[in-house]
GULUMSE-91138 format. One line per 8 residues: their letters; for each residue x, y, z of C-alpha. Coordinates in Angstrom, 3 decimals, m for minus. Layout:
residues N
a = X Y Z  ...
***
This chain:
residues 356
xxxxxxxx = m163.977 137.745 m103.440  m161.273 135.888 m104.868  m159.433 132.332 m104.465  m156.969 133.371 m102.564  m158.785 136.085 m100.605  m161.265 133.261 m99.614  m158.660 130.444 m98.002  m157.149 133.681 m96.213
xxxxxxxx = m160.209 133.873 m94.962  m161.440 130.760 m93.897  m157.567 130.332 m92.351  m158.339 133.504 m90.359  m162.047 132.068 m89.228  m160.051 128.434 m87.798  m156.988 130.766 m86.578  m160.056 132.673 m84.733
xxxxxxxx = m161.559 129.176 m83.682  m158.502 127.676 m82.105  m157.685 130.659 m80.070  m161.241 130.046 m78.397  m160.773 126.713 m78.020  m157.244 127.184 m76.291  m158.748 129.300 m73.968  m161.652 127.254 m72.937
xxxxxxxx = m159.755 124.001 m72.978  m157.342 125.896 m70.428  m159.822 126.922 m68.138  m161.745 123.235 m68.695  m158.203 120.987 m67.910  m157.272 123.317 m64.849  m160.950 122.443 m63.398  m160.426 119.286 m63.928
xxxxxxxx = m157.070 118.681 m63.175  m157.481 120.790 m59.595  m160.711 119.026 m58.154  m158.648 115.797 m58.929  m158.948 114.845 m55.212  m162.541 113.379 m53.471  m163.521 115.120 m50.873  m166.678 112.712 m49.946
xxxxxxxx = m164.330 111.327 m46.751  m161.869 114.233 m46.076  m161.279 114.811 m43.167  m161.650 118.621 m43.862  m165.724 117.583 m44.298  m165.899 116.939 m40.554  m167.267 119.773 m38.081  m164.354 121.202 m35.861
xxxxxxxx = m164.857 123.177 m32.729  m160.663 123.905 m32.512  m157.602 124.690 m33.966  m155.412 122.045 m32.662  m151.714 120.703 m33.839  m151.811 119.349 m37.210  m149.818 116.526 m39.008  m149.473 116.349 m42.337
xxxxxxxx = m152.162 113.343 m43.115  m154.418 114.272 m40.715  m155.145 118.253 m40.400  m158.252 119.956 m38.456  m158.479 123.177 m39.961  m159.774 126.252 m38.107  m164.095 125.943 m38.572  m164.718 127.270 m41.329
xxxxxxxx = m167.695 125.490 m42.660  m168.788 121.772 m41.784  m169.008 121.117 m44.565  m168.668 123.086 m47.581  m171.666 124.261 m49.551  m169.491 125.101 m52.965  m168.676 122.096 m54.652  m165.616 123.235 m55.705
xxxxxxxx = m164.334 123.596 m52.131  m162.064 120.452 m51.613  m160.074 119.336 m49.192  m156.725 121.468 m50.849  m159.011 124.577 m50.812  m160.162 123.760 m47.282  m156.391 123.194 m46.046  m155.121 126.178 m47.512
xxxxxxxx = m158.158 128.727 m46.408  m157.460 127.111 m42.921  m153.668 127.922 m42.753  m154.910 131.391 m44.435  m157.445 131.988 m41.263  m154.982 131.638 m38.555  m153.001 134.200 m40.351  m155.324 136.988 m39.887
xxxxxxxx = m159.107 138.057 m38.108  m160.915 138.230 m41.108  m162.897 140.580 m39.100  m160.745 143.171 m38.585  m158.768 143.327 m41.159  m158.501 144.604 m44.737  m158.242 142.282 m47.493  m158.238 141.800 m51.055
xxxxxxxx = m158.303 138.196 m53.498  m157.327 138.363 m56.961  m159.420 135.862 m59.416  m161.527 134.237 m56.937  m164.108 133.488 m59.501  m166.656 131.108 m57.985  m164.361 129.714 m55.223  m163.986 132.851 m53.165
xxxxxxxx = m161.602 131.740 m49.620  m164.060 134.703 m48.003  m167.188 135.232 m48.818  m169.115 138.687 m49.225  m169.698 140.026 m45.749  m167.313 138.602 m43.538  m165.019 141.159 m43.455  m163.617 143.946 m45.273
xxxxxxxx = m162.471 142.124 m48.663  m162.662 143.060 m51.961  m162.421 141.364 m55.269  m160.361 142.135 m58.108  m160.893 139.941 m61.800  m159.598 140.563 m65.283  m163.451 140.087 m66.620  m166.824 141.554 m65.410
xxxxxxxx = m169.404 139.964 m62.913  m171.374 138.752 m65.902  m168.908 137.687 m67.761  m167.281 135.379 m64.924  m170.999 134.164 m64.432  m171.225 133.173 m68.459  m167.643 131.908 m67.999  m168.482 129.368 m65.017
xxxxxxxx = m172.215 128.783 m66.735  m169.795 127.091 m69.955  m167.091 125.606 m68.143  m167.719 122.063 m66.812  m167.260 122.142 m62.894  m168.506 125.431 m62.246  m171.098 127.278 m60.892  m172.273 130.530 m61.741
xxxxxxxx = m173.710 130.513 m58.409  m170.955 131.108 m56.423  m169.333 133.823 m58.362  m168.572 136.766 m56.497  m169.333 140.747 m57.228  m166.227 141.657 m59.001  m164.808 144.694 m57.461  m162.620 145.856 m59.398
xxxxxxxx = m162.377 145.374 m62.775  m158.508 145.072 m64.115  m159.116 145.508 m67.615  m160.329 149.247 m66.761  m157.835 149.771 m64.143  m154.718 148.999 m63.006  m154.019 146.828 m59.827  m151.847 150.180 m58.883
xxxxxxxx = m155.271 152.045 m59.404  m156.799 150.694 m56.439  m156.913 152.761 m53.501  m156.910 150.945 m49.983  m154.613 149.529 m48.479  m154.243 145.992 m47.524  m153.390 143.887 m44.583  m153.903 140.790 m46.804
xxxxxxxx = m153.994 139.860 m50.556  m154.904 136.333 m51.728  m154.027 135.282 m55.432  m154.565 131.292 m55.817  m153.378 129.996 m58.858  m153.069 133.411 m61.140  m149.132 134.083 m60.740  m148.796 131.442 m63.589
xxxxxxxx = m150.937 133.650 m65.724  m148.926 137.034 m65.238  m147.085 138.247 m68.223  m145.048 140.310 m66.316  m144.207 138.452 m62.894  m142.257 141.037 m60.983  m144.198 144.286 m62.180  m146.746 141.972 m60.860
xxxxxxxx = m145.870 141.622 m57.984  m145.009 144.769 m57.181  m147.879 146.133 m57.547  m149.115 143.704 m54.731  m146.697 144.793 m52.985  m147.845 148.519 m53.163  m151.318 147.614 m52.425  m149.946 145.969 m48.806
xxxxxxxx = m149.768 147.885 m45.220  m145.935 148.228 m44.259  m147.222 144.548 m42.208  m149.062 142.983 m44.765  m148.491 139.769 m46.573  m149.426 138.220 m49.991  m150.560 134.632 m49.854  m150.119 132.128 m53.351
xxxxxxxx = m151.211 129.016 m53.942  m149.096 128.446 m57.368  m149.250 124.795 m59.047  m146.400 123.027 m59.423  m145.705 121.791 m62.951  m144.994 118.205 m62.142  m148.820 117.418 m61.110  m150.397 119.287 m63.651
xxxxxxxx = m150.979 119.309 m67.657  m147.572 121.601 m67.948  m145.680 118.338 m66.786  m143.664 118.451 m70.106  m143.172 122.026 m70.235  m139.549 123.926 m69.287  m139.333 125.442 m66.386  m139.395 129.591 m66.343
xxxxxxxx = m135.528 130.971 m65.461  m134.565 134.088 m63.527  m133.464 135.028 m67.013  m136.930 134.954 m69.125  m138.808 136.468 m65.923  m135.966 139.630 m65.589  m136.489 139.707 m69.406  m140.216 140.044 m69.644
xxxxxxxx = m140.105 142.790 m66.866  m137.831 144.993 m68.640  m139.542 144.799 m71.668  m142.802 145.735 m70.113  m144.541 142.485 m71.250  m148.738 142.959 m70.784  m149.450 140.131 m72.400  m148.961 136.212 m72.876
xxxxxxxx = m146.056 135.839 m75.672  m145.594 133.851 m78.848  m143.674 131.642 m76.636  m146.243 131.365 m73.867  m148.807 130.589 m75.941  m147.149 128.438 m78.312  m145.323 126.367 m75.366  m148.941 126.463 m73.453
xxxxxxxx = m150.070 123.816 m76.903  m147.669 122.095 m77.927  m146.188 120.925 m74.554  m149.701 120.084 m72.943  m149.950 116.884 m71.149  m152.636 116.188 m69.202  m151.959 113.391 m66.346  m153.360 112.259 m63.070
xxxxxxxx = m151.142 113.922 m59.988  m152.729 110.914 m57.831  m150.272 108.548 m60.536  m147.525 110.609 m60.417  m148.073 110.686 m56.195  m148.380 106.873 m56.028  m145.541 106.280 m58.489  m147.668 104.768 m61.137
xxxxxxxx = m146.092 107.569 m63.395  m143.137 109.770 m63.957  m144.074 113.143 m65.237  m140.892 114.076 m66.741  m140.880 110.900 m68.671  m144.019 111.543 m70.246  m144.376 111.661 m74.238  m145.693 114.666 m75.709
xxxxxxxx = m148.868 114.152 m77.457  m148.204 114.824 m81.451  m149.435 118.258 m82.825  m149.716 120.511 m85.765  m147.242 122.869 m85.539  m148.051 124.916 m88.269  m151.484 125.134 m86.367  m150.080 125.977 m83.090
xxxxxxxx = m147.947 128.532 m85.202  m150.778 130.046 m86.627  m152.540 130.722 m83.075  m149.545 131.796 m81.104  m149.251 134.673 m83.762  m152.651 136.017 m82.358  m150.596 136.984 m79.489  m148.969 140.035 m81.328
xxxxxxxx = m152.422 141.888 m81.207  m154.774 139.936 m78.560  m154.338 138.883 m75.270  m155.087 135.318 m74.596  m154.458 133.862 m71.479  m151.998 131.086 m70.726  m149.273 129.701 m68.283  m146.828 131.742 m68.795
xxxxxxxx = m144.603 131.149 m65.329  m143.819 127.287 m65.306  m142.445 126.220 m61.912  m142.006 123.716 m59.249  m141.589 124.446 m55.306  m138.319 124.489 m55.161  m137.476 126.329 m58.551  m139.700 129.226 m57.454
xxxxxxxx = m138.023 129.406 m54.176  m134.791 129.738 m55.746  m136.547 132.427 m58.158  m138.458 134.449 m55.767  m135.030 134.367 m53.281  m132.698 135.559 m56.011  m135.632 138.237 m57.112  m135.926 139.790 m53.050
xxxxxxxx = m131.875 139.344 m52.450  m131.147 141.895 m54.990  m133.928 144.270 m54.074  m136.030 143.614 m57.599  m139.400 143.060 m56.010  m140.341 144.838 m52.863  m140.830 142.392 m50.359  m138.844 140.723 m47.075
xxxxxxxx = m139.387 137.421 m46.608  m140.528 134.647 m48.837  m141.318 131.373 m47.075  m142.129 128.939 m49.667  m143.607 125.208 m48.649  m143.100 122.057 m50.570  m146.360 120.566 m51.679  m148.100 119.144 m49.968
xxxxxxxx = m148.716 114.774 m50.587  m151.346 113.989 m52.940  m151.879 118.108 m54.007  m151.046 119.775 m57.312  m149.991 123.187 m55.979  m147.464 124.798 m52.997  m147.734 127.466 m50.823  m145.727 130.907 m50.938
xxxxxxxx = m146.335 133.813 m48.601  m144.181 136.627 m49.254  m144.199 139.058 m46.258  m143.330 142.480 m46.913  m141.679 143.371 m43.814  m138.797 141.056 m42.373  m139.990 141.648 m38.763  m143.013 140.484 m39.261
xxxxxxxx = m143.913 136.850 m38.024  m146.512 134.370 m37.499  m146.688 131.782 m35.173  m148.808 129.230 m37.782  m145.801 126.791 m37.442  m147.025 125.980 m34.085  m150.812 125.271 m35.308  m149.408 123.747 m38.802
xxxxxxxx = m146.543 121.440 m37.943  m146.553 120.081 m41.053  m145.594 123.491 m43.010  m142.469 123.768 m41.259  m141.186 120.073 m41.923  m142.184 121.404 m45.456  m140.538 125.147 m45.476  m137.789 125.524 m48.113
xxxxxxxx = m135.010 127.113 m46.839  m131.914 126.543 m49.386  m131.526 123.532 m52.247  m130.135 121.037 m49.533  m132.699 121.249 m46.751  m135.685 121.905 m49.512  m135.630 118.237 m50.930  m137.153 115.730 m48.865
xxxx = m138.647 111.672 m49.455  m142.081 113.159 m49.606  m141.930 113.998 m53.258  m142.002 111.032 m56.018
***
């Protein structure tokens, strides 16, 4: 082997290397940065024996579980899978999550749900087994396996499809989500949890436009681009949302923390002929809701309704369910007072004191 062939070599090996590490460091800094929150004195830890009115400091979810047995179900989880079970009779109806990993909303058993993950059982048990934060105990039986099939490939049909914090990862958001859509009963409803940028470690990172999203649908995108990945590195930021809550810091006022490019160069190439998984949808609550309403007035994603929700005080994430028939409703306002003081419905009436 010669000189030359050698340093290609060994650039190829730490090329190889910092892939890896962008991909574990991903997965470590989102488990991190979303069980920022205690939940030793939540009230969410507290048996309930019924739903009642909610405000938006003080919420007594449906009862779920006294108190959780996964670790990694805080109080955020808890509020959302709350809101989630007065939506539907788990019982009775069909379901479906997307990347539930080891934090499942339903468990095996009660109801008819099934589980859908880009990796195997196995692997997602080997994954939480390395990854600070997680346990390989909770992992649920993978259902379906996406990197054998397609999400169109799977044959029921679904009252219900959970996907909690995985929109950010899709290449492709609106072939995405219409393939969601396809999987849904002319009633049915997807429900997101999607984290908003300004609470998280893409703080620093620009905000995906109608424009890059309409773009990476018509080319077909499957996987995370140079830009994703690059962007993904060199704008990383990791903060505390509790800071940026209380004031203590301003996320867009943040300094980015000095890199190699040439590095960050080097692994966003990989991206050409591997698939390695990154934000690539940056938003926050109110830039989606002016994304996802531009995407359903002009018919390029096949649901109704959208109703978005600011987040939430002291959480890192919002709330989108997008309903795929407009005459379906929900009366959840009425048990969750605090999502409609919180419901988006146009630039002027979706900004509120709440947010720093």
């Amino acid at each position: 082997m010669t000189h030359i062939e050698s340093q290609n070599l060994i650039r190829d090996i730490k090329g190889d290397l910092e892939s890896l590490s962008m991909r574990l460091n991903l997965i470590t800094q989102e488990s991190s940065i979303y069980s920022d929150h205690s939940t030793q004195n939540h009230p969410c830890n507290s048996p309930k024996k019924s739903v009642l009115p909610l405000d938006q400091n003080h919420y007594k979810p449906n009862p779920v579980n006294s108190k959780p047995k996964n670790p990694r179900e805080h109080h955020r989880f808890l509020y959302y899978k709350s809101v989630l079970t007065n939506l539907i009779d788990v019982k009775t109806t069909i379901g479906l999550e997307i990347g539930a990993f080891d934090r499942p909303f339903f468990s095996p058993g009660q109801g008819d749900i099934s589980y859908a993950d880009y990796r195997t059982t196995q692997e997602l048990k080997k994954l939480a087994n390395d990854t600070p934060g997680h346990n390989a105990n909770f992992v649920v039986d993978v259902t379906y396996n996406l990197s054998k099939i397609n999400l169109s490939d799977i044959p029921k049909k679904h009252d219900y499809i959970i996907a909690s914090h995985v929109l950010e990862h899709t290449p492709n958001m609106i072939g995405f989500l219409d393939q969601i859509s396809d999987l849904l009963k002319d009633t049915g409803f997807a429900f997101f949890v999607i984290p908003d940028k300004r609470y998280t470690f893409d703080c620093l990172k620009p905000l995906t436009s109608l424009g890059e999203i309409l773009e990476n649908h018509f080319n077909n995108l499957e996987r995370p681009s140079f830009r994703h990945v690059f962007n993904s590195n060199y704008y990383n930021r990791p903060l505390k949302p509790g800071d940026v809550w209380a004031g203590k810091t301003n996320s867009e006022s943040l300094s980015r923390i000095p890199r190699d490019v040439k590095q960050l160069i080097s692994t966003a190439e990989k991206s050409k002929n591997s698939y390695i998984d990154t934000h690539c949808n940056i938003f926050t609550d109110v830039h989606f809701y002016d994304v996802i309403s531009e995407l359903i007035k002009y018919n390029l994603v096949n649901f109704a309704k959208a109703e978005v929700y600011q987040a939430q005080t002291g959480f890192i994430d919002f709330l989108c369910i997008l309903w795929k028939s407009e005459s379906k409703t929900s009366d959840i306002h009425g048990l969750f007072p605090d999502l409609k003081s919180r419901l988006i419905h146009s630039h002027l009436t979706g900004c509120n004191s709440s947010h720093p």
